[in-house]
N, C-alpha and C positions, 0 to 999 in steps of 0.2 A: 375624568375618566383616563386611566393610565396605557398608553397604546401596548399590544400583547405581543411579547416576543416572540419570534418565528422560532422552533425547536431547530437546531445546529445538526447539520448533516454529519452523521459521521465521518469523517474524512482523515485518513492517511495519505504522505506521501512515501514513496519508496524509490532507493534506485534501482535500474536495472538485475539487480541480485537480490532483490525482495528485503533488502535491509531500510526501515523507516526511518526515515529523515526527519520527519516530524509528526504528528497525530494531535487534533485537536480533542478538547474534554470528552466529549461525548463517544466519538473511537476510544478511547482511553477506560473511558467506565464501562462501556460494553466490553474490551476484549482484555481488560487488565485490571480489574478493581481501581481506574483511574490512577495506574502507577505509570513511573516513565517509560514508556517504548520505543524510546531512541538507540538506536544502533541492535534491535531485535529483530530476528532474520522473521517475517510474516508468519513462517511454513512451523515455528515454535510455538506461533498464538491462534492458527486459525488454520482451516482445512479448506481446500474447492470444494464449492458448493457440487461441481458436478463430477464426470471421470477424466476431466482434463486437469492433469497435476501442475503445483508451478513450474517446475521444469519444463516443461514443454511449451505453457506460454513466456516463461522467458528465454526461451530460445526463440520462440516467434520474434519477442519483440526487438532481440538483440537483430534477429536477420532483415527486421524491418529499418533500423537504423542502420546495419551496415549497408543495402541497400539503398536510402537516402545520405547517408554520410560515408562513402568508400573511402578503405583504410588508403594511402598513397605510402609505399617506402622509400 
């Protein structure tokens, strides 16, 4: 009996500017017909689920690093 493979979470990663770093198969066929989505801004292949846009969470998250990483000049 051959053991069953777990189905592969969709998973991107992006940076801070919603540009994807990398995205595994499964991300890739759900939001690209499994083309490359390297260096594709998120907000070109996909929408908020709800009425919070990404601009506004990534300004969240940006204030959430510069408050655990303060800028020093």
């Amino acid at each position: 009996m051959s053991p069953q493979l777990e189905p592969e979470v969709p998973t991107a990663f992006v940076d801070l500017d919603f540009v994807i770093i990398r995205a595994n198969q499964s991300f890739r066929q759900i939001m690209a017909d499994d083309q490359d989505l390297t260096r594709s801004r998120l907000h070109e292949i996909a929408a908020p689920a709800d009425a919070e846009s990404f601009m506004s969470i990534r300004s969240r998250l940006r204030g959430e690093r510069e408050a655990r990483e303060p800028s020093f000049l």
